[in-house]
LOGULUM-215232 format. One record per atom (N, C-alpha, C): residue in one letter; x, y, z. Coordinates in steps of 0.1 Angstrom, whole numbers, plus 5000, padded with zeros to 4 digits. Layout:
BEGIN
aXYZ...
END
This chain:
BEGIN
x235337010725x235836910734x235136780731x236136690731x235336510726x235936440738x234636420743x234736290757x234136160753x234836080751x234235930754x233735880765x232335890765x232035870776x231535740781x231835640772x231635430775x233235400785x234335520784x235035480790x235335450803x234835580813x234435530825x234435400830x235035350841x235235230850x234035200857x233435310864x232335300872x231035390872x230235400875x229035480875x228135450889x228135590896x227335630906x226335660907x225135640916x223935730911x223835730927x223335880927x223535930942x221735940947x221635850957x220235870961x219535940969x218235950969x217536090972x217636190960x217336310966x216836450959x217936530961x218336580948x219436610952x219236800946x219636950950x219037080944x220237030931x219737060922x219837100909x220737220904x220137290912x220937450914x222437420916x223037320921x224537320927x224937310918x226537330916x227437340904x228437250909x229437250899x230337120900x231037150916x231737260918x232437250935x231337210949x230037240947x229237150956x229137040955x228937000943x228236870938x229836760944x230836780940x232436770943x232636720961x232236830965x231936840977x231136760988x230336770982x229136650983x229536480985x229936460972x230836320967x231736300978x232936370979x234036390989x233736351002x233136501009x232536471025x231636371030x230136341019x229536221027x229336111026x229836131014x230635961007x231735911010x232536021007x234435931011x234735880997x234135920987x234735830976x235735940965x236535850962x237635970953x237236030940x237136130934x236536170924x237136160911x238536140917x239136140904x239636000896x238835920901x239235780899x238335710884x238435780876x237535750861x235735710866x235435800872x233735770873x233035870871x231735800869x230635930863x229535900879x229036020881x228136030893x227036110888x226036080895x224636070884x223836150899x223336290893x222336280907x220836360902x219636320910x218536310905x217936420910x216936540908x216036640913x215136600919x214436680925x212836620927x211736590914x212136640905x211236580890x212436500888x211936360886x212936210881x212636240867x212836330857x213336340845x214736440842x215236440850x215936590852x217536510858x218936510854x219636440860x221136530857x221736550865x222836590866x224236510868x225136510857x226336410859x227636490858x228436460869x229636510869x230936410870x231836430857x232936410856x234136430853x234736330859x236436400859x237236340843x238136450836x237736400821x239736330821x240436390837x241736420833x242036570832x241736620828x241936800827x240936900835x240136820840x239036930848x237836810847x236736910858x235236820861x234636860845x233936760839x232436830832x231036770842x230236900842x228636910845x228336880833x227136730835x226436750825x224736760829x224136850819x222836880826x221836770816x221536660819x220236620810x218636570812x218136640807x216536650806x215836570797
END
């Protein structure tokens, strides 16, 4: 699978500590209920662990979410 990922409109970065452990339907979930923000609207959301080298991004590609894990 080939994502361009400069395409995105917008980019989120969700503050605080966020578990790491969650997978895309939490993380989804998360966005949704205490944000209010639409997910499917071309954005990347960025969320941070308690070690700030560690970052988790979830997006919507058009056909499904991708998790991305980077360290």
């Amino acid at each position: 699978m080939l994502v361009n990922y400069h395409s995105p409109k917008h980019v989120y970065i969700v503050c605080g500590n966020t578990d790491l452990r969650k997978g895309i339907d939490t993380l989804a979930i998360l966005i949704a209920d205490n944000f209010g923000m639409n997910l499917y609207n071309d954005s990347i959301f960025l969320f941070c662990g308690r070690r700030n080298d560690r970052f988790k991004a979830l997006y919507w590609d058009g056909e499904g979410f991708i998790l991305l894990y980077i360290w």
